[in-house]
VODO-676606 format. One record per residue (C-alpha): residue number from 1; residue in three letters; x, y, z. Coordinates in nm, 4 decimals. Each point is the difference from the previous one (the first is absolute). Example, Ala and Ser with C-alpha at 12.3 -4.5 7.8 and 13.67 -1.06 7.14 Angstrom:
2
R   num   residuo          u          v          w
R     1       Ala     1.2300    -0.4500     0.7800
R     2       Ser     0.1370     0.3440    -0.0660
REM end
This chain:
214
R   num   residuo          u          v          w
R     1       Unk     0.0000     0.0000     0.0000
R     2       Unk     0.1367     0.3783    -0.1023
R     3       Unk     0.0445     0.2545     0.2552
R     4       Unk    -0.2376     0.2217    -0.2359
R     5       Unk    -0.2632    -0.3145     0.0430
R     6       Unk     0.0185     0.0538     0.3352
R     7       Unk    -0.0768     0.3103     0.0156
R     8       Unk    -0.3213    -0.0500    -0.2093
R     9       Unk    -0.2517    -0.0823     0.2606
R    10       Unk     0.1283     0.2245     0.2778
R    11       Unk    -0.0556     0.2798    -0.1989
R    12       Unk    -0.3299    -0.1347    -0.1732
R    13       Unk    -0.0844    -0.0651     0.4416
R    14       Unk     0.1188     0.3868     0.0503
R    15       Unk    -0.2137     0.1503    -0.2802
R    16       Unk    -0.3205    -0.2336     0.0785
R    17       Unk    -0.0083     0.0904     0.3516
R    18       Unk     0.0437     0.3977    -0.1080
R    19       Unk    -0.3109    -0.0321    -0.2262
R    20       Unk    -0.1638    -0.2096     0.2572
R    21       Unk     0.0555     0.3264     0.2843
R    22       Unk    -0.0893     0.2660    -0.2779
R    23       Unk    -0.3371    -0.1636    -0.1403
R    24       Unk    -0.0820    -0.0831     0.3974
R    25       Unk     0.0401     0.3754     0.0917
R    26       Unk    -0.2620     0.1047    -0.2349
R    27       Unk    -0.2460    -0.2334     0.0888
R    28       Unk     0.0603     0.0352     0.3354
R    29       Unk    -0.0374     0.4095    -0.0459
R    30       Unk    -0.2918    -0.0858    -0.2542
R    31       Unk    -0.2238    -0.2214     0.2392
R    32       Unk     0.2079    -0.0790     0.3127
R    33       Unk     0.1802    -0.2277     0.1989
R    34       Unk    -0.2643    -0.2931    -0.0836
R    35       Unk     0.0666     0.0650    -0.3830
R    36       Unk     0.0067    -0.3411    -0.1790
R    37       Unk     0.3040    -0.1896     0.0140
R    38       Unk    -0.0680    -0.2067    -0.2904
R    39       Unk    -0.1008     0.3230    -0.1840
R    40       Unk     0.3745     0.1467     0.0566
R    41       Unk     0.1843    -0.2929    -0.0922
R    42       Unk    -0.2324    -0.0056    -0.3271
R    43       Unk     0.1053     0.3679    -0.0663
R    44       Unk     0.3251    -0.0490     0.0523
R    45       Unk     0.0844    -0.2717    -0.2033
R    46       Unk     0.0843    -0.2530     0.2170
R    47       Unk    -0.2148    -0.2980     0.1550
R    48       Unk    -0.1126    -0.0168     0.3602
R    49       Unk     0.2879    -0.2781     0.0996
R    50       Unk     0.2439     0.2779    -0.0921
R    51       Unk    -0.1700     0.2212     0.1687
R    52       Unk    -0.0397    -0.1786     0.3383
R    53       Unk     0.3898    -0.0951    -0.0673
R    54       Unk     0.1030     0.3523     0.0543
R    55       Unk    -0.2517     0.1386     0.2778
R    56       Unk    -0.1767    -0.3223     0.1527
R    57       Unk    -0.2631     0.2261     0.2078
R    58       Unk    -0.1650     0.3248    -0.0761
R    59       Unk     0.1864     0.1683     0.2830
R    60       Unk     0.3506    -0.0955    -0.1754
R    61       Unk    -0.1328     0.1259    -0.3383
R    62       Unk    -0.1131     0.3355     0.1747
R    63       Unk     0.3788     0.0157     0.2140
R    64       Unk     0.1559     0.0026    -0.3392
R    65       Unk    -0.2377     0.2910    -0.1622
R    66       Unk     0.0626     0.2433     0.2984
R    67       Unk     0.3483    -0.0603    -0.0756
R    68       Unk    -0.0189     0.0552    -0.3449
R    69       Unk    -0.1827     0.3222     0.0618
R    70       Unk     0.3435     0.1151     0.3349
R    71       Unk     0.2161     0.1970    -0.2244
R    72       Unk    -0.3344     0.3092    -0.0836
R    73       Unk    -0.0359    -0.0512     0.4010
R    74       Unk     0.3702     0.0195     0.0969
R    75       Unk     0.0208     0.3123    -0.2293
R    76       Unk    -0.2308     0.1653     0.1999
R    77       Unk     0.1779    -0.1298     0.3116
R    78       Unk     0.3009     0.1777    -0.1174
R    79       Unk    -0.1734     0.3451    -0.0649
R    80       Unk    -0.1407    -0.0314     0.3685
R    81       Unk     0.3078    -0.0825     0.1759
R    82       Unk     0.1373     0.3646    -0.1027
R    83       Unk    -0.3452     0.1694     0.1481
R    84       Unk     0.1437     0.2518     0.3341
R    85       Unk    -0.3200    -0.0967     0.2108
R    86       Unk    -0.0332    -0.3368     0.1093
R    87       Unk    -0.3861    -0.0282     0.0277
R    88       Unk    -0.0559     0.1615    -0.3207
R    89       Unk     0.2722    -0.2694    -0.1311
R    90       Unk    -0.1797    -0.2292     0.1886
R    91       Unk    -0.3585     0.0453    -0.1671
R    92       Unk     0.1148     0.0053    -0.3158
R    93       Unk     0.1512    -0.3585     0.0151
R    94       Unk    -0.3473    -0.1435     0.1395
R    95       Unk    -0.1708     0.1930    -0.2443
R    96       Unk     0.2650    -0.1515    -0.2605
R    97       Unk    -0.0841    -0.3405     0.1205
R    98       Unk    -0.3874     0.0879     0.0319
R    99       Unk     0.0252     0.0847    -0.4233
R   100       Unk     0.1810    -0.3618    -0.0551
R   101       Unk    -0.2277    -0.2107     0.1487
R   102       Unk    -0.3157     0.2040    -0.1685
R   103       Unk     0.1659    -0.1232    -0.3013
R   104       Unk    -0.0946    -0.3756     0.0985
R   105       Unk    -0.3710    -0.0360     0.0712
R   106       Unk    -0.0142    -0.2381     0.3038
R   107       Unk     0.3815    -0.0114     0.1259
R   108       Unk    -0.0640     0.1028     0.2986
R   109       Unk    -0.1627    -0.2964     0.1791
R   110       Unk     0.2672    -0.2133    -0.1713
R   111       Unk     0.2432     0.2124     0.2320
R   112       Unk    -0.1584     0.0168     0.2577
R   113       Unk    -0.0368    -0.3219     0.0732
R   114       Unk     0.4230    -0.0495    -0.1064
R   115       Unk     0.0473     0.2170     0.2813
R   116       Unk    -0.0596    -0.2960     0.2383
R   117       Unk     0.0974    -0.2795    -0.1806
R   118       Unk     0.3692    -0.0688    -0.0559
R   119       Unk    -0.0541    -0.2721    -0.2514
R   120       Unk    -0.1784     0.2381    -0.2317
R   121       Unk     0.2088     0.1069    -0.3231
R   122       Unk    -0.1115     0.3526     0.1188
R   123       Unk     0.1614     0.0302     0.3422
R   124       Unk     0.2951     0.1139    -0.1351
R   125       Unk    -0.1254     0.2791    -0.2481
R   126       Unk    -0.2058     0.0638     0.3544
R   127       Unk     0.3327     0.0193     0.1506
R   128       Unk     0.1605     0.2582    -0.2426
R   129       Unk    -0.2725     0.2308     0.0212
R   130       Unk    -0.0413    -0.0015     0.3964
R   131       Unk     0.3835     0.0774    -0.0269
R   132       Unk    -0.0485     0.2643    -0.2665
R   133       Unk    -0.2386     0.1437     0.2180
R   134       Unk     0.2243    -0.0207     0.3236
R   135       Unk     0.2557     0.2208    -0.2146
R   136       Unk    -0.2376     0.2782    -0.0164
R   137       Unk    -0.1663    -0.0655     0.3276
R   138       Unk     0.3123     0.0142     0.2089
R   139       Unk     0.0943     0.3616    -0.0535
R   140       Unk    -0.3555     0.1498    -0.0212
R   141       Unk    -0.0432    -0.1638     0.3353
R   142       Unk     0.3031     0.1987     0.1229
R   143       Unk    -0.1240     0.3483    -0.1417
R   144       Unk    -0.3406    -0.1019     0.2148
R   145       Unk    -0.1726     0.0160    -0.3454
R   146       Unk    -0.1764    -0.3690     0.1451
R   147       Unk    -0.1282    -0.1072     0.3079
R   148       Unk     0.3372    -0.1980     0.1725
R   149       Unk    -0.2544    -0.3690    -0.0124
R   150       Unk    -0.0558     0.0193    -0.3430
R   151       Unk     0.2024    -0.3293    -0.2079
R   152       Unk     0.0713    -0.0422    -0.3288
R   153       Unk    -0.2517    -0.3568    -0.0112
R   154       Unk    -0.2793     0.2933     0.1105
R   155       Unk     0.0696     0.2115    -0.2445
R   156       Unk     0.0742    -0.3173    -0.2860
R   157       Unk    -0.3926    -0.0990     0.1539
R   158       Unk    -0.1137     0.3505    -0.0421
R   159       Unk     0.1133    -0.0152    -0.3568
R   160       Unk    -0.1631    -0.3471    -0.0846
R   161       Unk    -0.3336     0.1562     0.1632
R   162       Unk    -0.0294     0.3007    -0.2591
R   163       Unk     0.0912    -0.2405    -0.2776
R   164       Unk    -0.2558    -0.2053     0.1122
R   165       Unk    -0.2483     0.2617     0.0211
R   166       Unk     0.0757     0.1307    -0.3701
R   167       Unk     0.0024    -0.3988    -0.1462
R   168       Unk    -0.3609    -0.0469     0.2246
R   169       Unk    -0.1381     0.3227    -0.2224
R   170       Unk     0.2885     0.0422    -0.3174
R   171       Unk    -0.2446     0.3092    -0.0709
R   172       Unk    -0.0373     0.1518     0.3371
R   173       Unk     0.3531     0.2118    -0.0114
R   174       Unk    -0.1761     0.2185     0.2828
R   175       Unk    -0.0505    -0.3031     0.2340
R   176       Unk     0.3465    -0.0595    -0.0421
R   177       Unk     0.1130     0.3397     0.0565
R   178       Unk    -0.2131     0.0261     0.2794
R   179       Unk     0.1764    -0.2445     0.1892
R   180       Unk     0.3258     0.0728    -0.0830
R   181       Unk    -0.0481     0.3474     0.1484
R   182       Unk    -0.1451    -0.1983     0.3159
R   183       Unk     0.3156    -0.2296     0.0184
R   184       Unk     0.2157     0.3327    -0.0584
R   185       Unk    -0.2032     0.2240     0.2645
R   186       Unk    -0.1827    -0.1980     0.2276
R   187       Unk    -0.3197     0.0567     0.0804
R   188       Unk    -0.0159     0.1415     0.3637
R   189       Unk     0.0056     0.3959     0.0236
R   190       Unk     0.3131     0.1513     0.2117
R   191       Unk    -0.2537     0.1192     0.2456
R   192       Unk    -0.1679    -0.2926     0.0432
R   193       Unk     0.2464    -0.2916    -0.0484
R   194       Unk    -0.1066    -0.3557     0.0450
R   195       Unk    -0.0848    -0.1379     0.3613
R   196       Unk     0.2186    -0.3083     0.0988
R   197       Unk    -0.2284    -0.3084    -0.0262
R   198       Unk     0.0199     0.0044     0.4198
R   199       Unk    -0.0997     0.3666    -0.0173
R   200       Unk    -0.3282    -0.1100    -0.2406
R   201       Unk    -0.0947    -0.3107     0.2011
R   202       Unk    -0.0008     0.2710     0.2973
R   203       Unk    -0.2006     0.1864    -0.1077
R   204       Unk    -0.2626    -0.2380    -0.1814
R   205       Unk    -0.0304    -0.1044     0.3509
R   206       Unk    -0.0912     0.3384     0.1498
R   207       Unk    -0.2536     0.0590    -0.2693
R   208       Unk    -0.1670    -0.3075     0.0466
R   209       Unk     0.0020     0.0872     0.4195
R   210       Unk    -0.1358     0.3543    -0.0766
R   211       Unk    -0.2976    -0.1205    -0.2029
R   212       Unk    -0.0613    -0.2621     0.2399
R   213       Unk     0.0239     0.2516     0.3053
R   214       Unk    -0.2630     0.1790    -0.1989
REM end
């Protein structure tokens, strides 16, 4: 056998599994995470065998089209690491993840659930991002531009929830918005800020007595 015969099916391998990711990224941005399998492998060229060959679950096939999509996302990365205030460096990197995961209806449970389970071709593109994250999270937390319990996994969760929200309703951009800017802001006024859940219980209790002493 030739060296160059050798080389023939690595490289045929290399370019199937590139088509493979491609034609799975638009279906996947076309009709979501559940988009046919046996559709993609059709469109690509290949048959399913070949396609289970290089991504034998869902989850692996999806780990390999965020990746394909990192160098757009690391760009950005790059831009924000040169940003002077940490929590406006900070919100644009979850609102740079936020946009990536919009473009794939549906990723967001996929994650979510990879966030817990080690075994899941997922954890480690989990793993990246709740690191990414940490690398803007650290020095914004310094600068008291976040509160000092806030984590990166919080933040990765807060993410997954807005994408969630946007792939729930792909035509409700407000809903999405509106949460984001709930995530970002919180939803307790300065003047009234949230009673601790001992604080609440408290004073349930004293209701309750007053109405009863009446």
């Amino acid at each position: 056998m030739t060296a160059s015969s050798e080389r023939k099916p690595r490289q045929d391998a290399q370019r199937n599994r590139a088509t493979i990711v491609a034609t799975a990224a638009r279906h996947i941005a076309a009709n979501g995470v559940d988009a046919s399998l046996d559709a993609i492998a059709k469109e690509a060229g290949v048959g399913p065998a070949t396609l289970y060959r290089h991504f034998p679950s869902r989850e692996a096939l999806l780990a390999a089209i965020l990746r394909s999509h990192d160098d757009s996302l690391l760009a950005v990365r790059e831009e924000l690491r040169q940003v002077k205030v940490p929590g406006t460096a900070l919100r644009g990197w979850l609102r740079a993840l936020d946009e990536h995961f919009a473009a794939f209806t549906g990723v967001a449970e996929p994650l979510r659930y990879a966030l817990d389970d080690e075994g899941s071709p997922l954890a480690l593109t989990c793993h990246e991002l709740t690191d990414m994250i940490e690398e803007f999270l650290i020095p914004a937390r310094r600068a008291g531009h976040t509160r000092p319990d806030v984590c990166a996994r919080d933040l990765l969760l807060a993410v997954l929830a807005t994408a969630w929200v946007a792939g729930t309703r792909p035509g409700d951009s407000a809903g999405a918005a509106a949460v984001r800017d709930l995530l970002e802001h919180g939803y307790t006024s300065a003047r009234h800020p949230a009673a601790s859940p001992g604080q609440t219980k408290g004073a349930s209790t004293s209701t309750s007595k007053s109405r009863i002493a009446e």
